[in-house]
C-alpha positions as CSV (number, residue, x, y, z in Angstrom):
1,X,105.1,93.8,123.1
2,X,104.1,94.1,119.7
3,X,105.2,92.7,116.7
4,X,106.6,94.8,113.4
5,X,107.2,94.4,109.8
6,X,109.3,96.7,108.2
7,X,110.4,96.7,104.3
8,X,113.0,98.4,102.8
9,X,115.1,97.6,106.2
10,X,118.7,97.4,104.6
11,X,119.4,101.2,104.5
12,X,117.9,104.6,105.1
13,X,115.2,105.2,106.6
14,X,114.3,101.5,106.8
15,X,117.0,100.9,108.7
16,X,116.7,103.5,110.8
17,X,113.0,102.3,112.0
18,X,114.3,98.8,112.2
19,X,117.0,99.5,114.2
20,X,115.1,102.1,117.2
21,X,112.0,99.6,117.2
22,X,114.7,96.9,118.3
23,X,115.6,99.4,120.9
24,X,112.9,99.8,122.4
25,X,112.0,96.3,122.7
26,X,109.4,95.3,120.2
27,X,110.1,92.2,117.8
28,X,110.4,93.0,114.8
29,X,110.0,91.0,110.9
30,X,112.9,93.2,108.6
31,X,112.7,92.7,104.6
32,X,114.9,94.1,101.8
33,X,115.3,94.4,98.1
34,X,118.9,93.9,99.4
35,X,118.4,90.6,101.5
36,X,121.9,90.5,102.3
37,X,122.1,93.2,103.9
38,X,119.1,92.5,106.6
39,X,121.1,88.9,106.8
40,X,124.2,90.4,108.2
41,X,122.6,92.4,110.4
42,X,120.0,89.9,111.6
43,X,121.7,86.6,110.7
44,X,118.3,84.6,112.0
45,X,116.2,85.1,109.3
46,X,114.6,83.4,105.8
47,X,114.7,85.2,101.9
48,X,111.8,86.7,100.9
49,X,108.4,88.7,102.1
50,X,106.5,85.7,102.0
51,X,108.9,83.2,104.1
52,X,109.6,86.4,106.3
53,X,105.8,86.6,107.2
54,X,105.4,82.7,107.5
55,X,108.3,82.7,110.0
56,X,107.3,86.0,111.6
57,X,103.6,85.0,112.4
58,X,104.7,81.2,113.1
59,X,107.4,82.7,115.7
60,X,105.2,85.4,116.6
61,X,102.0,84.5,116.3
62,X,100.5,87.8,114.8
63,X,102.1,90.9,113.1
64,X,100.6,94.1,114.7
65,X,102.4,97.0,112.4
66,X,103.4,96.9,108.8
67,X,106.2,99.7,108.1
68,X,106.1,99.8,104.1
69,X,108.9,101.8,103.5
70,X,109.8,100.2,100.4
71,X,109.9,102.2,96.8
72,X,112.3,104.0,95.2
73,X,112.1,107.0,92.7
74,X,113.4,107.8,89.0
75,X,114.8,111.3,88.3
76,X,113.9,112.7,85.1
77,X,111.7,114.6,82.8
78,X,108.4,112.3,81.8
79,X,109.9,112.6,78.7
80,X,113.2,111.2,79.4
81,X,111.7,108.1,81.8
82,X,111.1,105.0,79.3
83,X,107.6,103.0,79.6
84,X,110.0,100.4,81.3
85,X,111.5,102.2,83.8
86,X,108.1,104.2,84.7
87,X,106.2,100.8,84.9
88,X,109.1,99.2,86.9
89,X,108.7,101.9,89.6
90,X,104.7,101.7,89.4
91,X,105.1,97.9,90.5
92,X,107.5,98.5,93.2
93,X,105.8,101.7,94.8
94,X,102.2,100.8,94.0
95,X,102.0,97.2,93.8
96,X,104.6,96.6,95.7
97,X,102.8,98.0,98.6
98,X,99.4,96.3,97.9
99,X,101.1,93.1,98.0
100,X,103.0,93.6,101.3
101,X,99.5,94.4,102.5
102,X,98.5,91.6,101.5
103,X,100.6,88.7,102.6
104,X,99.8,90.5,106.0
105,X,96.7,91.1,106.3
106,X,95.9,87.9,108.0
């Protein structure tokens, strides 16, 4: 059976995927900006992408598909969006991605 990480896993769409892959049977590593969320729901688990992949791969032994569902979005004129707020999102949609790829990418 194979073994998924999914991000973003305390609501939408995240959730959504989280929930059917545990369905049909495949394990699966669940991360949130919201941890507490993916805590009540899966109780087992430690705080943070890194910990999550340690613990994943030392109880698993491999990760075999990365779900990145993580982001969000800012509604607005590019006008109205302050340098903060646009660079915010760039570091949760962009790098945010590149550094879940990294931590698994093993």
């Amino acid at each position: 059976m194979s073994v998924w990480l999914v991000t973003g896993a305390s609501r939408g769409l995240g959730a959504e995927i989280t929930r059917e892959a545990l369905e049909r049977g495949p394990s699966v590593i669940a991360t949130a900006r919201d941890a507490s969320v993916v805590r009540r729901a899966y109780p087992q688990g430690p705080d943070g992408l890194p910990a999550a992949v340690e613990a994943g791969l030392a109880r698993f032994g491999r990760i075999d598909v990365v779900v990145n569902n993580a982001g969000y979005g800012v509604i607005g004129a590019i006008e109205e969006i302050s340098d903060e707020a646009g660079r915010a999102l760039f570091d949760v949609n962009v790098f945010g991605v590149l550094n879940t790829l990294r931590a698994t990418v093993v």
